[in-house]
C-alpha positions as CSV (number, residue, x, y, z in Angstrom):
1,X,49.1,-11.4,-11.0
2,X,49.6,-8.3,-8.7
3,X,47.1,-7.2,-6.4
4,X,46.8,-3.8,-8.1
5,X,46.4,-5.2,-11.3
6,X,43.5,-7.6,-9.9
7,X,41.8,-5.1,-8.1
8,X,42.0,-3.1,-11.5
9,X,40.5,-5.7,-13.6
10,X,37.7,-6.1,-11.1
11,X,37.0,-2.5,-10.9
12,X,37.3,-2.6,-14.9
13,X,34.4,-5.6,-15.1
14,X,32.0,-3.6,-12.3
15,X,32.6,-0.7,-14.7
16,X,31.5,-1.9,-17.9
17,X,28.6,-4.1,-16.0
18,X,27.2,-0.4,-14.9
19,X,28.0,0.9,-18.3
20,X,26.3,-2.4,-19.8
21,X,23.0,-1.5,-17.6
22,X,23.0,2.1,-18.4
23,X,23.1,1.3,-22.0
24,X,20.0,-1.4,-21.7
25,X,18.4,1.2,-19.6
26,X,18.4,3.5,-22.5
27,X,18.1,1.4,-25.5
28,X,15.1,-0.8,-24.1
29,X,13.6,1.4,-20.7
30,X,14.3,0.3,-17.3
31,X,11.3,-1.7,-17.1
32,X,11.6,-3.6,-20.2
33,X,15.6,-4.0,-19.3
34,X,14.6,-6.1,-15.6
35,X,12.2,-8.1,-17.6
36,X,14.4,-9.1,-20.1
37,X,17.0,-10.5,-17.6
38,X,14.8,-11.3,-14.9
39,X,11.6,-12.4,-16.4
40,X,8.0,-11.4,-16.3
41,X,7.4,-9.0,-13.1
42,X,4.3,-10.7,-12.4
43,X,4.7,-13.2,-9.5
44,X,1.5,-14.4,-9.8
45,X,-1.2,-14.7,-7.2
46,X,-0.5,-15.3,-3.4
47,X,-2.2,-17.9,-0.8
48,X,-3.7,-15.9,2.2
49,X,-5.3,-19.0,3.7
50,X,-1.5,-20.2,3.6
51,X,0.8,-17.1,3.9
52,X,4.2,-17.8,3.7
53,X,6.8,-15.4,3.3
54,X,9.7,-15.5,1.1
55,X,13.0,-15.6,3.5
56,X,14.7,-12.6,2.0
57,X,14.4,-9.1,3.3
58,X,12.7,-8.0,0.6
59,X,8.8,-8.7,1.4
60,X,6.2,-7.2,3.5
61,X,3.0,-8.8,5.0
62,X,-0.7,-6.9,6.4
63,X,-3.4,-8.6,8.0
64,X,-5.8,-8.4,11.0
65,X,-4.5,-9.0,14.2
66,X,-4.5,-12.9,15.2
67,X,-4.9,-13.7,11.8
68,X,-2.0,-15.1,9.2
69,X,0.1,-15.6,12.1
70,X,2.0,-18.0,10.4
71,X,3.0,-15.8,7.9
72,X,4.2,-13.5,10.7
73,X,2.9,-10.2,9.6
74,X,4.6,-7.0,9.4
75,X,1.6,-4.7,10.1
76,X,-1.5,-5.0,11.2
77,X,-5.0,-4.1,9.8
78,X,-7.7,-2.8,11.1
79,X,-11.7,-3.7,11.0
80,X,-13.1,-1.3,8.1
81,X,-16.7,-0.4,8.9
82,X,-17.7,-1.2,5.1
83,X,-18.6,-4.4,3.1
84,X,-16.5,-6.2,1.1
85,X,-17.8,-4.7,-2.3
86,X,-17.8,-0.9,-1.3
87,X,-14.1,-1.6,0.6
88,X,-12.6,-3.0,-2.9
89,X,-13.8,-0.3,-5.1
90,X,-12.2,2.2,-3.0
91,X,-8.8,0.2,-2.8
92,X,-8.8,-0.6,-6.5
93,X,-9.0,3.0,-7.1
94,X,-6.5,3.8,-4.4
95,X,-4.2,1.2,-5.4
96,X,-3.7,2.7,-9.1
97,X,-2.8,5.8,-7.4
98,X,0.3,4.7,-5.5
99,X,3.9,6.0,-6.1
100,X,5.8,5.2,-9.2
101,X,4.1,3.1,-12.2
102,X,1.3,0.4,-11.2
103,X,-0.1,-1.5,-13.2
104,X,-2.9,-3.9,-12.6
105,X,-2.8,-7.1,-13.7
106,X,-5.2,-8.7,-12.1
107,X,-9.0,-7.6,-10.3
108,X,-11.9,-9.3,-9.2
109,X,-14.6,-7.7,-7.6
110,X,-16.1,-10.6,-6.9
111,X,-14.0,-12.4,-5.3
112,X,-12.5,-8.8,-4.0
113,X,-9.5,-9.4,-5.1
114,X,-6.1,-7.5,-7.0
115,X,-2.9,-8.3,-7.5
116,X,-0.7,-5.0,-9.2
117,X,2.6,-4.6,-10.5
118,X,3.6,-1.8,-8.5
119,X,7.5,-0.2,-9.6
120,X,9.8,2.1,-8.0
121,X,9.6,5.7,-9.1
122,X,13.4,6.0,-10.0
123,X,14.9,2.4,-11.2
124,X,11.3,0.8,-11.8
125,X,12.3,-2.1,-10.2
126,X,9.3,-4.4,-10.2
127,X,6.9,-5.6,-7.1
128,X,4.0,-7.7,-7.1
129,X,1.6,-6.4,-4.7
130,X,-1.7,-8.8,-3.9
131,X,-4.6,-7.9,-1.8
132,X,-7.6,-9.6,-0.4
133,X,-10.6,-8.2,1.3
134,X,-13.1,-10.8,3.6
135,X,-16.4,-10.2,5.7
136,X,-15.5,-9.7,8.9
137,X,-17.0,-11.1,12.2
138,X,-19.4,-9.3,13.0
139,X,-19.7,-6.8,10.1
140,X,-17.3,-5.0,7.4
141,X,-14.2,-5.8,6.2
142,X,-10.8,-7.2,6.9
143,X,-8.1,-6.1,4.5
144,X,-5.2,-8.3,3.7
145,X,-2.0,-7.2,1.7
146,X,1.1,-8.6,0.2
147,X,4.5,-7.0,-1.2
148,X,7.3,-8.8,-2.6
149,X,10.1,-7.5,-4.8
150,X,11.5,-9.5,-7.8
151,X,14.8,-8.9,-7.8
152,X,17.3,-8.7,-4.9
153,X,17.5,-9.9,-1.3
154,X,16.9,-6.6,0.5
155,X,14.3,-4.1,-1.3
156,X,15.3,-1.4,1.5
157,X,11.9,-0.9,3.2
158,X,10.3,-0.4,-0.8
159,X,7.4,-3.3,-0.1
160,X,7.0,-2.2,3.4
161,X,6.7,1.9,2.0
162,X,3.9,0.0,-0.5
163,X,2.1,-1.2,2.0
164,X,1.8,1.9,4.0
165,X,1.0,3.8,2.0
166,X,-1.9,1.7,0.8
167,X,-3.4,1.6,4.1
168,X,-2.7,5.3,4.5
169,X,-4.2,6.5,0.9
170,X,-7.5,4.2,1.9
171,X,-7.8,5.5,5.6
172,X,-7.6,8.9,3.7
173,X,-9.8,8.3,0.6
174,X,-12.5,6.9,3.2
175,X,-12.2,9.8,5.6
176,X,-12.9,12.5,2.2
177,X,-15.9,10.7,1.5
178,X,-18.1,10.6,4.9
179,X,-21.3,11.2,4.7
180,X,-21.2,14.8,7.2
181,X,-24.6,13.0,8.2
182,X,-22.0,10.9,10.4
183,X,-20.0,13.0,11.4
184,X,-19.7,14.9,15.2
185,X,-21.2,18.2,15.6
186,X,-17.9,19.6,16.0
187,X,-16.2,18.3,12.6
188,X,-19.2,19.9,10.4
189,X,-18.7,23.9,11.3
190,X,-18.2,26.1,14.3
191,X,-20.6,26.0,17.2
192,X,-23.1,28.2,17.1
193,X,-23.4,30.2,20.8
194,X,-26.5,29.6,22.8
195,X,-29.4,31.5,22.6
196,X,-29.0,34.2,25.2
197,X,-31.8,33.4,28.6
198,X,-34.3,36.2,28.9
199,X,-33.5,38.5,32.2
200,X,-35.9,37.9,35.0
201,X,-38.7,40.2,35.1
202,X,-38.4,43.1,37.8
203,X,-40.7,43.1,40.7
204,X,-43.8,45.4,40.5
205,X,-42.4,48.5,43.2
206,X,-45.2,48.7,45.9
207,X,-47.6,51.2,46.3
């Protein structure tokens, strides 16, 4: 077989494996067309006491600083001045909001935990995003977040985007719904000027 001809065969196969997908795309919808060859998009729940990491580039870890080290986390979480309870309501809401199709499969508020099924806006390619929220020393809340696509080896920064903008849309959500009893002077309204100071009174002229 010639070289032309065996590049033309391969480009023939790639061609109808495309026209294959398209058609599945449109006969069954994207998402029911990766979970009919890949599976259930669910990944099922993840170990934060033991956070491992799946090998590929195509996962994304959050946690407090010095914590989960072993999982060697991608970003790092701050201390949320909140407990546990309050900090999970406002995530579970936050986390239904987040880009493309979500859908929650699993959320405990007493345990404060959630694990979604987050997928991407265009292809809905499928990621299972898992969360965990714990007291923190001291006070409030540590936050705890994990990404990992389904399919592929590289997910091009999508689980890494998740988790950003997880953190972002609860940094955001929390700063809407201060209290203005808490905030500074100078985040409620304008200064007002100070009253003006009376003038000195005038000596009496002498007689």
């Amino acid at each position: 077989m010639s070289p032309l001809r065996f590049l033309g065969l391969v480009l023939a196969a790639l061609f109808g494996a495309i026209l294959l997908l398209v058609l599945a795309f449109n006969t069954y919808g994207r998402e029911a067309s990766w979970d009919a060859v890949f599976g259930s998009p669910d990944l099922g729940p993840y170990d934060f006491s033991v956070p491992s990491r799946t090998g590929k580039l195509n996962d994304s870890l959050a946690c407090p600083a010095d914590d989960c080290l072993k999982g060697i986390p991608d970003i790092e979480t701050r201390r949320y001045d909140l407990p546990p309870a309050a900090l999970f309501a406002v995530t579970e809401k936050v986390v239904r909001r987040l880009p493309g199709k979500v859908r929650v499969v699993g959320a405990n508020p007493v345990n404060t935990r959630l694990r979604a099924i987050v997928f991407s806006p265009a292809l809905r390619m499928p990621s299972t995003l898992s969360l965990m929220i714990t007291p923190a020393r001291g006070g409030g809340s540590f936050l705890y977040i994990y990404s990992r696509s389904q399919i592929g080896y590289y997910d091009l920064g999508r689980n890494t985007a998740n988790v950003v903008a997880l953190i972002a849309a609860i940094d955001a959500q929390l700063a809407a719904t201060t209290p203005l009893a808490h905030a500074q002077p100078d985040q409620i309204g304008p200064a007002k000027p100070a009253p003006a100071k009376p003038a000195p009174a005038k000596p009496a002229p002498s007689k």
